[in-house]
N, C-alpha and C positions, 0 to 999 in steps of 0.2 A: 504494500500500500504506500503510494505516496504521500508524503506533508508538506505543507508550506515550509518553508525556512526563512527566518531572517530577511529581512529585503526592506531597499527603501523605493518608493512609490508617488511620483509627483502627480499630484492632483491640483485641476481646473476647476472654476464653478462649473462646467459641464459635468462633474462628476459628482455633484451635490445633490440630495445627500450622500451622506457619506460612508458606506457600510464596508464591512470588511468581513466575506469576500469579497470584490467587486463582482456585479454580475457578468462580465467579460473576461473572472477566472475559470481555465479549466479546472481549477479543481473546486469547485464553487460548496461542493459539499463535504471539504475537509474537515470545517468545523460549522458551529452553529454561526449565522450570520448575525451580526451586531453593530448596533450604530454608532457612528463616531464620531467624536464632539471636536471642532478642531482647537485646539487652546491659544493664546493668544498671540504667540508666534507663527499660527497659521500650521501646526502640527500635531498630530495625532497618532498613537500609539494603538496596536489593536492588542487587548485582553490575552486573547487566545495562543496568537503566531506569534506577534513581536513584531509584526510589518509597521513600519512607519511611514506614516503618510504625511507630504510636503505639499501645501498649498503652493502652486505658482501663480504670479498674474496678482492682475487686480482682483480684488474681494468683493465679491457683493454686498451692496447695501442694506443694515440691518433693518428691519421697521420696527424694532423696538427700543 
């Protein structure tokens, strides 16, 4: 069986929100899939794998 491993992962607002797995992994049923918060350096950390996820780009606008 395969796992994910370690990886870092640049994300657009086209990729929002933001789960992990991405739905464009093959291996999309490695783990359970979970949402992910990005923190204020525009990066996010997943629970499960340890994939780290880098916002690129401009941010979208909050409305809150």
């Amino acid at each position: 069986m395969s796992t994910i491993t370690h990886r870092q992962i640049d994300v657009t607002a086209h990729d929002l929100p933001l789960t992990c797995p991405m739905p464009s992994a093959k291996l999309w049923n490695a783990h359970p899939r979970v949402a992910l918060a990005l923190d204020g350096e525009g990066e996010a950390h997943c629970p499960y794998c340890g994939t780290l996820y880098k916002f690129k780009g401009e941010r979208p606008k909050s409305h809150h």
